[in-house]
C-alpha positions in Angstrom: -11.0 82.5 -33.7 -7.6 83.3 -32.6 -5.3 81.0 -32.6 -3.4 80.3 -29.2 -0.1 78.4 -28.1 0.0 78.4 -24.3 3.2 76.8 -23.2 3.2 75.8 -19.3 -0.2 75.0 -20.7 -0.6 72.3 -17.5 0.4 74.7 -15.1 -1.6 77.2 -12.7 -1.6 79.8 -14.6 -2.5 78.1 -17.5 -5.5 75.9 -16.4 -7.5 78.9 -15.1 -6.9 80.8 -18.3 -7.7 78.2 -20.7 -10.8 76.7 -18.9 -12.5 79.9 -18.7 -11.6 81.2 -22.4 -11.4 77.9 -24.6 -14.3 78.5 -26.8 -13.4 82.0 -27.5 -9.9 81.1 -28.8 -8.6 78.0 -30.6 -6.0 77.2 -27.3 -2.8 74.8 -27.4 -2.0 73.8 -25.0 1.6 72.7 -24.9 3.9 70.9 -22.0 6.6 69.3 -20.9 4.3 66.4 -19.2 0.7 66.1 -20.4 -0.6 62.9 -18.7 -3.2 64.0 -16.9 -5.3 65.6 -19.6 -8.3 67.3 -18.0 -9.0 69.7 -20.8 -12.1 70.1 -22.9 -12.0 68.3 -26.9 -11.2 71.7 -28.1 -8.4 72.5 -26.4 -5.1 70.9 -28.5 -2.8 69.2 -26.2 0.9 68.9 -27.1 3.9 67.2 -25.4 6.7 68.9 -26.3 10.5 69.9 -24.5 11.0 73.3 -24.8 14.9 72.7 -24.5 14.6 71.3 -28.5 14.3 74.7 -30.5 12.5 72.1 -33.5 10.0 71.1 -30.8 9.4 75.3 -30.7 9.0 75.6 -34.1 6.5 72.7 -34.6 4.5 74.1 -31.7 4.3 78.0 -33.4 3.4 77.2 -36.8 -0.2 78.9 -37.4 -0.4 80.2 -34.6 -1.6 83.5 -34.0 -0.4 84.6 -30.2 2.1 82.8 -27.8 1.3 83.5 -23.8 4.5 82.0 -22.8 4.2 80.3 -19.3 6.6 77.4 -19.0 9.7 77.7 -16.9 10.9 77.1 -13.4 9.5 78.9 -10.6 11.9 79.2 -8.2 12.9 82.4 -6.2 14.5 80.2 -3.2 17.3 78.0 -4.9 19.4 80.2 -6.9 20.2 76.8 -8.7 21.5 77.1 -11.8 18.9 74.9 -13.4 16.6 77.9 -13.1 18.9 79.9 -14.9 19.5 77.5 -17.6 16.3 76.4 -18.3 14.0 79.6 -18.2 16.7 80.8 -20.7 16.9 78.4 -23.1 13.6 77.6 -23.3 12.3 81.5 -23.5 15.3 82.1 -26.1 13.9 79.1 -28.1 9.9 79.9 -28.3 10.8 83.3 -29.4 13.0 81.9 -31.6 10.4 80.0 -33.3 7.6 82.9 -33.2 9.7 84.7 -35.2 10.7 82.2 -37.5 6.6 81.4 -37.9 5.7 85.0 -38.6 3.5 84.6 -35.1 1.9 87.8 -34.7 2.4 88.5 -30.6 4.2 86.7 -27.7 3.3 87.6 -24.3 6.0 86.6 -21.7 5.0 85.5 -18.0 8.2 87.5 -16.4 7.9 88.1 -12.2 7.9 91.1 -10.0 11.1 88.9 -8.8 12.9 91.5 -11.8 12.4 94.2 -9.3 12.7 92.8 -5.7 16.2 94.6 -4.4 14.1 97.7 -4.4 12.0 98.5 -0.4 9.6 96.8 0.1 8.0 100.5 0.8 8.8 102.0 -2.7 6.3 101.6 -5.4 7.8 100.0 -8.6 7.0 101.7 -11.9 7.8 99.6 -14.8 9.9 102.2 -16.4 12.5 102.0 -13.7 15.5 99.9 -13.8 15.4 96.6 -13.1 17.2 95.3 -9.5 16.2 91.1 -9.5 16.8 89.7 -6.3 17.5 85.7 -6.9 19.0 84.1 -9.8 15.0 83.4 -11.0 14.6 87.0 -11.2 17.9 87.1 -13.1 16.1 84.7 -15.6 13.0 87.0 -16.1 15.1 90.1 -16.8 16.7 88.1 -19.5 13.4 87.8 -20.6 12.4 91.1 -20.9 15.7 91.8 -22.8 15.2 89.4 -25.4 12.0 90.4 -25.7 12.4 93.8 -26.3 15.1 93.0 -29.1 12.7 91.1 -31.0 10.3 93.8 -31.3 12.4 96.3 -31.6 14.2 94.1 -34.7 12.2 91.0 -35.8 8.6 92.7 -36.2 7.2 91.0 -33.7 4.6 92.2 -30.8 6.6 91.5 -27.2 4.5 92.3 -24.5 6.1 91.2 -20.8 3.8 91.1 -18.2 5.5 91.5 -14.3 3.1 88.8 -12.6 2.7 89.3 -8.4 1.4 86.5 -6.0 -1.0 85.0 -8.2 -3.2 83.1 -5.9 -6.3 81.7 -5.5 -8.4 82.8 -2.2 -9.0 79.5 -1.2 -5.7 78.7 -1.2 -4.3 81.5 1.2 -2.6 80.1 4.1 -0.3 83.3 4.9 0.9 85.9 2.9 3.2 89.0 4.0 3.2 92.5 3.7 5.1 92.3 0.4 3.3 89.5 -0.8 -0.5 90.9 0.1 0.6 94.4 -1.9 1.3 92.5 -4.8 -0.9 90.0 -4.9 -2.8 88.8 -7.9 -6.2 87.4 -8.1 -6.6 84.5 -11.0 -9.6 86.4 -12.6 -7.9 89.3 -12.9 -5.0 87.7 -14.3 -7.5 85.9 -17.1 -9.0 89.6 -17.7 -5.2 90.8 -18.4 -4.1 88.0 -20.9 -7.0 88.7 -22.5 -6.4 92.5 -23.2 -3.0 91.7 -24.2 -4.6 88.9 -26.4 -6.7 92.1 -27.9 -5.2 94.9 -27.7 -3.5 96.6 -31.1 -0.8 99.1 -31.7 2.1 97.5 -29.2 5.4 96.8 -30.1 7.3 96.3 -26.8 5.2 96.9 -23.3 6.2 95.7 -20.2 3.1 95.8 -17.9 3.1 95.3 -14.2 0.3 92.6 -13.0 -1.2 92.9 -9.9 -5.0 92.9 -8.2 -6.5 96.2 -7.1 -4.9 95.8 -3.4 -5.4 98.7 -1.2 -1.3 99.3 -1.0 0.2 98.1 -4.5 4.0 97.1 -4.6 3.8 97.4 -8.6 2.3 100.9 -9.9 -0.8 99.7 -13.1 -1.1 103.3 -14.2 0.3 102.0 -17.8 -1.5 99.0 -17.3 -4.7 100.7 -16.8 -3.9 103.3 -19.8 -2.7 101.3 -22.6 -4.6 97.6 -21.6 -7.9 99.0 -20.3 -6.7 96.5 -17.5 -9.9 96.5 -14.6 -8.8 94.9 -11.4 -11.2 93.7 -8.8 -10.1 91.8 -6.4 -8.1 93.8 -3.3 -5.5 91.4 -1.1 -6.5 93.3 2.0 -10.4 93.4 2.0 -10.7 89.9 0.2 -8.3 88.0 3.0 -9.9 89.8 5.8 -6.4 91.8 6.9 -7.9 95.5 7.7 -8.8 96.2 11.1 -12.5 97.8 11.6 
C-alpha cells in the first residue's frame, strides 16, 4: 500500500477523499486542529502547524505521496493572512518532501489563478496565469514553486486547478461562472486518484472540473495524460436547463 500524507486532512476535500479510499492507501491524515476525530483505525491522525518547517519534516518521512490541501480559502478578504499563510505553509511541505526523498506532491491550487480572464473564454492550463484576489495570488505561488522543484529537486509536482467543488446537497445557488466550473466530490476522488497512479510526470498542471455542459477550465490534458472520467454535469445535475 501506498503510503499517504494528506494535510488539510480535516477539511472537505479531505474527508470525502479519505473515507472513500482508506483501505486502498495507508492515509495520514494531518491538521492544524484534529479534535473531532471521526476517521476509521486505519487512517493516522496527526496534529501538526504547518507554519513549523520541523513539524513538515516529521509529517513526510516514509511517505510515499503528499495531496497537499491545507491553507486558507479565501477569495473575498484579500487579507494578508491568506497570503502569508498559504505561502509558508506550501513553501514548508515541499520543503520537507524533498528533504524526505517523497516520491510525488500533488498541490490543491484554484481556478482563482485564472479568474481576470471572461468569464466567456475557456481557460487552457497552458495559458498565463491572471489571479484575481490576493488568494489566487497564493496559488500561483504555488504552482511556481512547484514547478521549480521538479524541474530541480527530482521530485513529481503535479498542481491541480480545483473549481466549485460542491456537494449536490449542498447547492443553494451557484452562478454562471460557478455552474461552468463546478466540481462534483466523486469526481474530484476519481482525479486524486489518477494523479495518485499515474507514472512518467514531472511537472503537470491539470485543470479540475466536472463534465458540465459549458466548462470554464478546458480537461483536454486532463483527459489525455490522467485518464481523468468526469460524470457529473453542473447543469443537468442542479436542474438549470430549460426543456
Amino acid at each position: 500500500m501506498k503510503n499517504i500524507l494528506i494535510t488539510g486532512g480535516f477539511g472537505k476535500i479531505a474527508q470525502h477523499f479519505i473515507k472513500n479510499n482508506h483501505q486502498k492507501y495507508q492515509i495520514t491524515a494531518a491538521d492544524i486542529s484534529t479534535q473531532n476525530n471521526f476517521y476509521d483505525e486505519n487512517v493516522i491522525v496527526k496534529n501538526a502547524d504547518l507554519n513549523n518547517y520541523n513539524s513538515c519534516l516529521e509529517l513526510c518521512k516514509n511517505i510515499d505521496t503528499i495531496i497537499h490541501l491545507a491553507g486558507i480559502v479565501d477569495p473575498i478578504s484579500e487579507s494578508e493572512d491568506v497570503l502569508y499563510t498559504n505561502i509558508k505553509t506550501t513553501q514548508n511541505i515541499f520543503k520537507a518532501a524533498v528533504a524526505t526523498n517523497c516520491k510525488k506532491i500533488i498541490f490543491a491550487s484554484s481556478a482563482q489563478t485564472i479568474e481576470s480572464y471572461a468569464t466567456d473564454l475557456q481557460i487552457r492550463n497552458n495559458m498565463m496565469v491572471k489571479p484575481k484576489n490576493i488568494y489566487g495570488v497564493s496559488k500561483c505561488f504555488g504552482e511556481a514553486l512547484a514547478a521549480y522543484h521538479a524541474y530541480n529537486n527530482g521530485i513529481t509536482a503535479i498542481c491541480l486547478r480545483i473549481g466549485a467543488y460542491e456537494f449536490p446537497e449542498d447547492f443553494t445557488e451557484m452562478n454562471a461562472r460557478d455552474l461552468s466550473a463546478y466540481l462534483h466530490p466523486d469526481d474530484c476522488n476519481q482525479l486524486l486518484n489518477k494523479c495518485i497512479n499515474t507514472d512518467g510526470l514531472q511537472y503537470e498542471i491539470f485543470n479540475a472540473i466536472s463534465n458540465n455542459l459549458y466548462k470554464r477550465l478546458d480537461l483536454s490534458e486532463t483527459i489525455s495524460k490522467l485518464g481523468y472520467n468526469p460524470k457529473a454535469d453542473a447543469f443537468t445535475l442542479f436542474k438549470l436547463l430549460k426543456e
